[in-house]
C-alpha positions in Angstrom: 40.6 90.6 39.7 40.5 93.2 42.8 42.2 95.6 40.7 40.2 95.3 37.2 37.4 95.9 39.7 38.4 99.4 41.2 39.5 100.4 37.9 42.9 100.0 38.3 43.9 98.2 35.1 44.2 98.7 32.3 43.0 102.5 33.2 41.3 104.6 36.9 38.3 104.9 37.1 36.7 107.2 40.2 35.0 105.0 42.4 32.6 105.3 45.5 34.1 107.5 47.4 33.2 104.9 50.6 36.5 102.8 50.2 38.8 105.9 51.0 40.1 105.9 54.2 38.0 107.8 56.6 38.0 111.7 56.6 38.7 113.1 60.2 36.0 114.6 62.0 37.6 118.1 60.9 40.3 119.7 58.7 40.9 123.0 58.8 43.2 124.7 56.4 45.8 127.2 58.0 47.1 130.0 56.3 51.0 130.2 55.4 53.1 132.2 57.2 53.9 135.7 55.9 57.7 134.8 55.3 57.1 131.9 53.2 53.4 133.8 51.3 55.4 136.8 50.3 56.4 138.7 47.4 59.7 140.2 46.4 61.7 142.2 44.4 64.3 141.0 41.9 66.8 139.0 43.6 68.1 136.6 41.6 71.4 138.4 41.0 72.0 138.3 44.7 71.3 134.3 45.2 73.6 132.5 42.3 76.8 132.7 44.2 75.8 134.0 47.3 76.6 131.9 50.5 73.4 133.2 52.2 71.1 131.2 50.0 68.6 130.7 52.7 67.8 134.4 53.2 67.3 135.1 49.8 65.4 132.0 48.3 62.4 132.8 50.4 61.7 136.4 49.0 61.9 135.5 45.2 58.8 136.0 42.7 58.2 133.3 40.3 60.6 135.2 38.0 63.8 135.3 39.9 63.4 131.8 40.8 63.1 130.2 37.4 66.5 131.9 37.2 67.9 131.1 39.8 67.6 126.8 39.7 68.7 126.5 36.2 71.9 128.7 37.8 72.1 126.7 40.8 75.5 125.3 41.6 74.9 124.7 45.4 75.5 120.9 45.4 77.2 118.4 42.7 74.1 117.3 40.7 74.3 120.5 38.7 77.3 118.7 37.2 76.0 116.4 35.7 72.6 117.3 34.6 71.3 118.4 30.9 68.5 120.3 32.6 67.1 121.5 35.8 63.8 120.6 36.2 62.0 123.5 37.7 58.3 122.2 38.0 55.4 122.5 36.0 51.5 123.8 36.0 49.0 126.3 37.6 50.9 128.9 39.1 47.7 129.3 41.2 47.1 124.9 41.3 44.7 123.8 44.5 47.2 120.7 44.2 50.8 120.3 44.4 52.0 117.4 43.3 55.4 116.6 44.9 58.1 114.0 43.7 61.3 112.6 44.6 63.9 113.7 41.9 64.1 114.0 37.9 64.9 110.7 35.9 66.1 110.3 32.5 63.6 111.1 30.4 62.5 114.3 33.0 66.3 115.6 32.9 66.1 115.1 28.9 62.9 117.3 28.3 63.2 119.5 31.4 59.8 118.4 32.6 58.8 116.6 35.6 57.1 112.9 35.8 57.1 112.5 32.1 58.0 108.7 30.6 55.5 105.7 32.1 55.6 107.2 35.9 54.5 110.8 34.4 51.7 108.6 32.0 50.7 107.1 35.0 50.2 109.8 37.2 48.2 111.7 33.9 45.9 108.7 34.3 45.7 109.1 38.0 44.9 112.8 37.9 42.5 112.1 35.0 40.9 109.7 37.1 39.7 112.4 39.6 39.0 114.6 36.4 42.2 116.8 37.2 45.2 117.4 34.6 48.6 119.0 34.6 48.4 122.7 34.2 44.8 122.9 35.1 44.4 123.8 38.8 47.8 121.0 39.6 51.0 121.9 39.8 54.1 118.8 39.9 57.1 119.6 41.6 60.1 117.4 42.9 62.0 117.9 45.9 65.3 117.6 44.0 65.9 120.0 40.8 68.6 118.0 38.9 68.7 114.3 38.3 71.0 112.1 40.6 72.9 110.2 38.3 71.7 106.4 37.4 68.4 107.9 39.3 70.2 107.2 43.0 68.6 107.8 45.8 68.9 111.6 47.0 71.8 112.6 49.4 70.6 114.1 52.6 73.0 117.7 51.6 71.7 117.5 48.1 67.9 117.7 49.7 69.3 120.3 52.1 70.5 122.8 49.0 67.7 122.2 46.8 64.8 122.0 49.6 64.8 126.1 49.4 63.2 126.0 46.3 60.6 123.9 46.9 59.6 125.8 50.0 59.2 128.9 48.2 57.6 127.3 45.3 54.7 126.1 48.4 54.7 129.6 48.8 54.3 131.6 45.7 51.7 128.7 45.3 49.9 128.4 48.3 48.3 125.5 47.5 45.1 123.8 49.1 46.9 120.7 49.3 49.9 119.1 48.9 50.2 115.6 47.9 53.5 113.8 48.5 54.6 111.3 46.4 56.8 108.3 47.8 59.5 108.4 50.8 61.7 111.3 50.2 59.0 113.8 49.4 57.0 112.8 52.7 60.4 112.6 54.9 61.6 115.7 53.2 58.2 117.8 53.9 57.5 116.4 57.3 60.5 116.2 58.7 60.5 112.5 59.6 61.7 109.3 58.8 58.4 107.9 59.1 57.6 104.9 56.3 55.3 105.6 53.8 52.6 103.0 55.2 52.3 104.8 58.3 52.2 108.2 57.1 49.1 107.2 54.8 45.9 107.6 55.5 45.5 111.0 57.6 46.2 114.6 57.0 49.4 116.0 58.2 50.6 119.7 57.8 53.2 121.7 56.0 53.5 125.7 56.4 50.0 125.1 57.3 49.1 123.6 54.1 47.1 120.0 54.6 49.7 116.9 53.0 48.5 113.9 52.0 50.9 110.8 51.7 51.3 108.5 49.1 53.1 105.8 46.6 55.4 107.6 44.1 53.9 106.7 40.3 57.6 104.7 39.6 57.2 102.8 42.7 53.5 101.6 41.7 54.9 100.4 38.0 57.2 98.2 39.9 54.3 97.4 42.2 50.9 97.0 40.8 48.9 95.6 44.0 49.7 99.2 45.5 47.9 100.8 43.0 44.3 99.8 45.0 46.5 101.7 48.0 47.4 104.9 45.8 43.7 104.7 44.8 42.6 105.0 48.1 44.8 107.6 48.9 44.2 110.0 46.0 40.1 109.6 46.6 41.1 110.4 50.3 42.4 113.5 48.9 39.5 114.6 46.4 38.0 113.7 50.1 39.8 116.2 52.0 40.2 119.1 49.6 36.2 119.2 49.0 36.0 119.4 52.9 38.6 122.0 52.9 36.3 124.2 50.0 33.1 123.5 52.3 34.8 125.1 55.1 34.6 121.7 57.2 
């Protein structure tokens, strides 16, 4: 009943924006720092094989990097995969949108949060009239699929973090939103749960985070759906404070 209420089920619905948690008093965005924000020249050549991946990850263009993590070989996913999964959307995206790893379906297509999580989080993003491609981007920490959709390994999250960070950068988003466990540990360095890293604004590079349920983890939970709600109207919240200058 709670949830056919807030709009939860069968489909979201935007609701008053006075059941989000409360905004804090003041969020200010922070500019990036100049080594993560930065161009580069062509450098892909140099990464795929080199053994000093972390100094030449951060300086790639958008080109040289969607070479490089289809190449990637750094840990033992890249065995096993049919496809990297780079990431998808605006180039330019307000929002990032950040996951755990690729499933099935995600490692089939090459496409992230596709199959009944990706519907749901369509619907989500609808919800606050958003959509994939269109001032979002969706990114996972993980480029390749951990087989039978395993929890990440703490050296596979250690090889294929690099990319993510310089995808924050080339981005430079006006929020990130991350989406279940590893995503918030990984970007906040923390081993913090999920319930109490909701509900506040934290920091990367910078860049105001947001904490959240990942979309698989709702399917198998529906009451934290009204929680993911919250969250996401926190967000739409936060990033219109951020535009105002607040």
């Amino acid at each position: 009943m709670v949830l056919a209420e807030m709009g939860l089920a069968p489909i979201w619905r935007l609701r008053a924006q006075g059941s989000a948690p409360p905004l804090p008093d003041a969020v200010t965005p922070v500019a990036a720092s100049a080594t993560i924000a930065g161009t580069a020249p062509s450098v892909v050549n140099a990464a795929i094989g080199s053994t000093d991946r972390h100094a030449t990850i951060p300086v790639m263009g958008w080109s040289d990097l969607k070479q490089a993590v289809p190449a990637c070989t750094a840990c033992g996913l890249h065995a096993g995969r049919k496809q990297a999964v780079f990431g998808v959307g605006d180039e330019c995206a307000d929002w990032l949108l950040v996951g755990e790893a690729p499933g099935s379906e995600e490692d089939r297509l090459g496409e992230p949060f596709v199959g009944p999580a990706g519907r749901l989080l369509d619907a989500m993003l609808a919800a606050l009239e958003l959509k994939r491609g269109h001032k979002v981007y969706i990114a996972n920490v993980l480029k390749c699929r951990p087989p039978g959709n395993r929890n990440p390994e703490p050296a596979e999250v250690a090889q294929c973090t690099p990319y993510l960070v310089r995808q924050i950068g080339l981005i430079q988003p006006r929020l990130i939103v991350a989406m279940g466990r590893f995503a918030a540990q990984t970007l906040l360095a923390t081993d913090a749960t999920i319930a109490s890293l909701r509900g506040r604004v934290h920091h990367y590079a910078g860049v105001p985070l947001i904490v959240t349920y990942h979309p698989a983890y709702l399917l198998r939970n529906m009451p934290d759906k009204a929680k993911a709600w919250a969250d996401l109207v926190f967000a739409r919240r936060t990033i219109a404070a951020l535009a105002a200058g607040r």
